[in-house]
C-alpha positions, -999 to +999 in steps of 0.1 A: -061-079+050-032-086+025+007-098+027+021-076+006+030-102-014+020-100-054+004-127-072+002-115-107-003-086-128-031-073-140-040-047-166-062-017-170-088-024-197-115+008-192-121+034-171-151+051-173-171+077-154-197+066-126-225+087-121-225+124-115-196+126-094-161+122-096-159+085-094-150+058-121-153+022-127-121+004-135-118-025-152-087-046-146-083-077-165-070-101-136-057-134-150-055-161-122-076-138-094-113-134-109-124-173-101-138-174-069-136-137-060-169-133-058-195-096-058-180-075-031-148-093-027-111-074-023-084-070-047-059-048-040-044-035-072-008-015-065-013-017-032-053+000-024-078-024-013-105-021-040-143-039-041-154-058-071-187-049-081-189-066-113-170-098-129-169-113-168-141-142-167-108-127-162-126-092-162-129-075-126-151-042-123-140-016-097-156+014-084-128+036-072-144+068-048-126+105-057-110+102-026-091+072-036-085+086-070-072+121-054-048+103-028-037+074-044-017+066-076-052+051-089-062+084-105-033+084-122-038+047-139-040+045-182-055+021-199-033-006-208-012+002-174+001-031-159-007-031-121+000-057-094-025-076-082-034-093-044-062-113-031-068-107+006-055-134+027-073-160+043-084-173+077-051-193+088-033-183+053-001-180+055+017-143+066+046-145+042+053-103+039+035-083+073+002-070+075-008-048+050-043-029+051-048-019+017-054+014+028-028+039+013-013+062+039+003+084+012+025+088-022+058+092-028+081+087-055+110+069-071+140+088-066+171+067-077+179+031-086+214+012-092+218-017-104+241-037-080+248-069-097+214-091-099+195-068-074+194-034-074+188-001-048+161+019-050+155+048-031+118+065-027+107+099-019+082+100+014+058+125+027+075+139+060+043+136+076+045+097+071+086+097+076+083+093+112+067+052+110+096+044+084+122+028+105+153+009+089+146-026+089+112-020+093+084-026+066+065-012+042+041-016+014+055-001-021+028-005-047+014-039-025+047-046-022+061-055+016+095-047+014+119-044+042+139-001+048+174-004+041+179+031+051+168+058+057+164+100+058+180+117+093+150+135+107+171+166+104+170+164+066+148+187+047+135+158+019+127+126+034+139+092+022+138+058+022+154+028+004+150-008-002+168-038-022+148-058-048+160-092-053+154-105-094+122-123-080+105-086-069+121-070-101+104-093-118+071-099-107+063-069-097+056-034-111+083-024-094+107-036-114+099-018-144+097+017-122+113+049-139+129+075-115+102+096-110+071+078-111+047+078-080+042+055-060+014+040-034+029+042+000+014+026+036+035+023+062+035-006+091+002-002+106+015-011+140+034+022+141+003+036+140-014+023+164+016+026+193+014+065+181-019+066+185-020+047+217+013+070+232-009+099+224-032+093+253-005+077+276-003+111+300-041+113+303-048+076+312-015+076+337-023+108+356-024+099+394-053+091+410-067+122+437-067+105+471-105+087+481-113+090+446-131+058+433-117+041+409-142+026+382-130+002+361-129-001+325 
């Protein structure tokens, strides 16, 4: 599990074919995060929980699936891209952005930014499949980043939105801050939206009355 909170950048240093298939190993040079991350520990990098599988100092090896390279940004990455970078977080760490998976629901896209004095607005395209857990004042994970929805898209409206304010801190130390409009984006929404949709699903089943005289077993 991660914050959503970025703790240093990282950059792409090789990618390379793995096998027959249509994986690759990535290799992200990871100042500050490499140490004591151990064979088989997480980074995520922009936002999608990724496994190292092989470490040289600074150096973190990745093997990144086709599925993650199809439906992420991550198939998308150059070497010499910067990328943000985010251990998971600790037994009794502290939860300083919300909980955030690693697990990319989605891309969307930067839209618009405006420069409003020392922050600025930005605005990101979303999939209208994932509109529907984006709620204003709500969170969600841009790139690893938690960020809080300004505003948002009326359901009614035929391209779906969202925006958020980044303060000189996120513009700074995150990928985020050097964004162009138009440039994709890693996008997971709050994972507790999720779940209540997936629990309000069954909701009609599991409150159906009860025939009369039929036993009921419990759970």
């Amino acid at each position: 599990m991660f914050t959503g909170i970025i703790t240093g950048f990282g950059r792409v240093e090789a990618i390379r074919p793995a096998g027959d298939g249509d994986a690759v190993v990535l290799s992200v040079s990871a100042p500050g995060h490499a140490a004591d991350l151990g064979l088989g520990g997480s980074l995520a990098v922009n936002g999608v929980c990724l496994t190292a599988t092989a470490i040289a100092g600074d150096r973190v090896d990745i093997d990144v699936m086709g599925e993650t390279l199809r439906h992420t940004t991550t198939g998308a990455l150059r070497v010499g891209d910067r990328v943000n970078l985010e251990r998971c977080v600790p037994a009794g760490g502290r939860l300083d952005g919300h909980v955030v998976q690693g697990h990319v629901d989605g891309v969307g896209a930067l839209t618009e930014r405006e420069p409003r004095g020392n922050w600025e607005r930005l605005r990101f395209s979303v999939p209208r499949a994932l509109s529907r857990y984006v709620a204003r004042k709500g969170s969600i994970a841009v790139d690893g980043v938690s960020l809080t929805v300004a505003d948002v898209a009326d359901a009614t409206e035929a391209e779906q939105w969202f925006e958020v304010g980044l303060i000189p801190t996120t513009l700074r130390d995150t990928v985020l801050g050097a964004r162009a409009v138009g440039d994709p984006v890693n996008l997971e929404v709050d994972v507790m939206a999720k779940y209540a949709e997936r629990l309000a699903a069954f909701a009609p089943a599991s409150a159906a009355p009860t025939a009369p005289g039929a036993e009921v077993v419990a759970p």
